[in-house]
Structures are given as structure tokens and as C-alpha cells.
C-alpha positions, 0 to 999 in steps of 0.5 A: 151254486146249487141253490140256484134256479136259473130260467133259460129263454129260447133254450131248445136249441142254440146258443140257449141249449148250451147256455142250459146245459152249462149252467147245469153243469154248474149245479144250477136246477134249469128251466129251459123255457120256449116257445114250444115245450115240446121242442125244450124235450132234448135239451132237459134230457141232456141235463137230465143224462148228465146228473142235473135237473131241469124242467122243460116249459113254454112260453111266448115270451111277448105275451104278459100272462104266459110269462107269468104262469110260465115264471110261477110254475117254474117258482112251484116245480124248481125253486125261486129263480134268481139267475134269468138268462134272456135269450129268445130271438127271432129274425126277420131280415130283409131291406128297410124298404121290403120290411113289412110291419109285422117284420119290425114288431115281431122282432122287437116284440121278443127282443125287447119286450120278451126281455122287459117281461121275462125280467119283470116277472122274476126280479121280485123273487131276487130282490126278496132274496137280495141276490140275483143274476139277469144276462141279456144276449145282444150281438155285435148286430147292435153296430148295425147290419145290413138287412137287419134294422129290426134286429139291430134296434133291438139288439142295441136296445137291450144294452141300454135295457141292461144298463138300466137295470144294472142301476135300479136293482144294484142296490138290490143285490141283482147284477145285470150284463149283456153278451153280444156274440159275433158269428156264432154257428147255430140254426138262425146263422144257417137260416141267413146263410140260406137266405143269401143263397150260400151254403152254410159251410162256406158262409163259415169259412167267409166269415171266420177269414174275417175274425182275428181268432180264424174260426167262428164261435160255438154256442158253448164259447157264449155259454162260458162267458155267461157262466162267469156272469151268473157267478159267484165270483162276478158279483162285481162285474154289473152293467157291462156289454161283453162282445163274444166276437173272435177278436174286436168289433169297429 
């Protein structure tokens, strides 16, 4: 896997710094793409400390030409990505009818949208090098959650998103898989505990009493998941929604 180039959206922090850190460790050259460029700083020394290469670069993933400068520079600096990891998201929780316009396409716009965009821009260079890898984080928010229809129609909406590239570009040799995480503790579980006017600490503990495995997940438990997905080895493995939950989801 060293001849790969993997970009990381939304890896400043979270789910999508380990996902980075990861990857590195698995000998990937690492974009680790944000909103703020600035912010991907911490995460590409890291890579940078632990012997890998990465570069940091920003973008707001729902807007066309940033992402294509962003995935061009990547090209010139990096290599050719062929592994692309759309993890971006934002919430905006709150009851349907307090949901405001701005609420709904905000969410979809990076969910969605950021994910169409960010696949569009990079699946030429997999196709021009017949093998790709393309993972979508979803989340068990898909089967709905209260508070959250923006966030569940687009979290179910990238299963349906994944599928269908897991069709067009088969034949390409570009794979395509979901990771839908349960609760995993990370900057937008704290803000949502916060939310709800709990602390974080006990917003945990309620919810790993309700997970078989008795604990909540780490962004390095999604994080292994994808590797698996980005391999070698998983080339067979195409079109599929693996729930990353402590246990199973009704």
C-alpha cells in the first residue's frame, strides 16, 4: 500500500484523524483534508512524527471548484489519489418543526453533496489506474433519530449514494463500502451531549449501558474497519454498509 494516496475529508479531528493517522500507519502518503487548513496542522505532525507523509489542505467540500483545486494539489504535491475516505459532517439537530432551512441543507450539503463532489473529482484518477477504494461514513443515525431528520436523510442517503457507485465503477476496479458508526466519543457526541444539557461523562455511560459490548467506540474502532475496506485484500468486498455499533442495531 505504499504507492497509495489516500485523501481524508473532515480529518482535523475525530473519527477522521484516526482514519488519517491509520491509513499512514499503513504506509498510505495522506491528505488530510478540511474546512480549515490550519486546523489539519496537528493531525499531519502526527503522521509527520510517526515516519509517514501527509499534507494538510482545505476545503469546504460542498463547493465544486474548491474541491477540485483541492483534489488537483493534492495530484501535484501527493500522487494520483486513489483511496478517498468521505468523512465530512456537520450537525444541526433540533425538532422538525424548529428546523430551520439553512438546518436541512447545510447538513445535506456536506453529507451529500460533499460526498458526490469529493467522489467525482477523484474517481478519474482510479479509473485511469483501474483500482480504487472510495468509503462513505454513514452512521446508525440512518434508521432514524430523534432530532435529527437532516441528519438521518443524509446519512441513509450515502448508503444509497455507496451502492450506487459500488455498481458504475466495479467494473472500473473501484470498490465502494459504508461505515455507519454507532456512538462513538468524539467532538460532535460531546456537542450533542451539551446539547441535551448532560455531561459528557454520563451521556457515555447511558449509552454504552445500552451496547452489548458495554462501552462506547473510539474513532480508532471506525478507523480499523476502514483500513480493512481500503485494502488489498477487501477487493471483493464492494457495495456493502458495515455498522461499527458494539453490537447490533433494530
Amino acid at each position: 500500500m505504499t504507492d497509495r494516496i489516500a485523501i481524508v475529508t473532515g480529518s482535523a479531528r475525530g473519527i477522521g484523524a484516526a482514519t488519517a493517522r491509520r491509513l499512514a500507519a499503513d504506509g498510505m502518503a495522506v491528505a488530510v483534508l478540511d474546512l480549515d487548513e490550519a486546523a489539519s496542522a496537528g493531525t499531519v505532525k502526527e503522521i509527520a512524527d510517526a515516519g509517514g507523509r501527509a499534507i494538510a489542505v482545505g476545503a469546504d467540500v460542498s463547493n465544486s471548484e474548491q474541491v477540485q483545486a483541492a483534489v488537483e494539489r493534492v495530484a501535484a504535491e501527493l500522487g494520483e489519489p486513489t483511496v478517498l475516505i468521505n468523512n465530512a459532517g456537520v450537525i444541526r439537530d433540533n425538532l422538525l418543526f424548529k428546523m430551520t432551512d439553512d438546518d436541512w441543507d447545510t447538513v445535506l450539503g456536506v453529507h451529500l453533496r460533499g460526498a458526490f463532489l469529493m467522489s467525482r473529482a477523484v474517481q478519474k484518477y482510479m479509473v485511469d489506474q483501474r483500482y480504487g477504494r472510495i468509503v462513505n461514513l454513514s452512521s446508525s443515525s440512518a434508521l432514524g433519530n430523534r432530532g435529527q431528520v437532516n441528519y438521518s436523510a443524509a446519512k441513509a442517503g450515502l448508503q444509497g449514494f455507496t451502492k450506487t457507485l459500488a455498481i458504475e465503477l466495479g467494473p472500473l476496479g473501484v470498490t465502494a463500502n459504508a461505515v455507519a458508526p454507532g456512538f462513538i466519543a468524539t467532538d460532535m457526541t460531546a456537542s450533542t451531549a451539551a446539547r441535551v444539557g448532560m455531561p459528557f461523562e454520563d451521556f457515555q455511560a447511558a449509552a454504552a449501558a445500552r451496547i452489548p459490548v458495554r462501552r462506547v467506540g473510539q474513532g480508532a474502532d471506525v478507523a480499523h474497519t476502514i483500513s480493512f475496506l481500503v485494502s488489498e485484500g477487501a477487493g471483493f468486498v464492494s457495495g456493502q454498509v458495515i455498522y461499527v455499533a458494539g453490537g447490533p442495531l433494530c
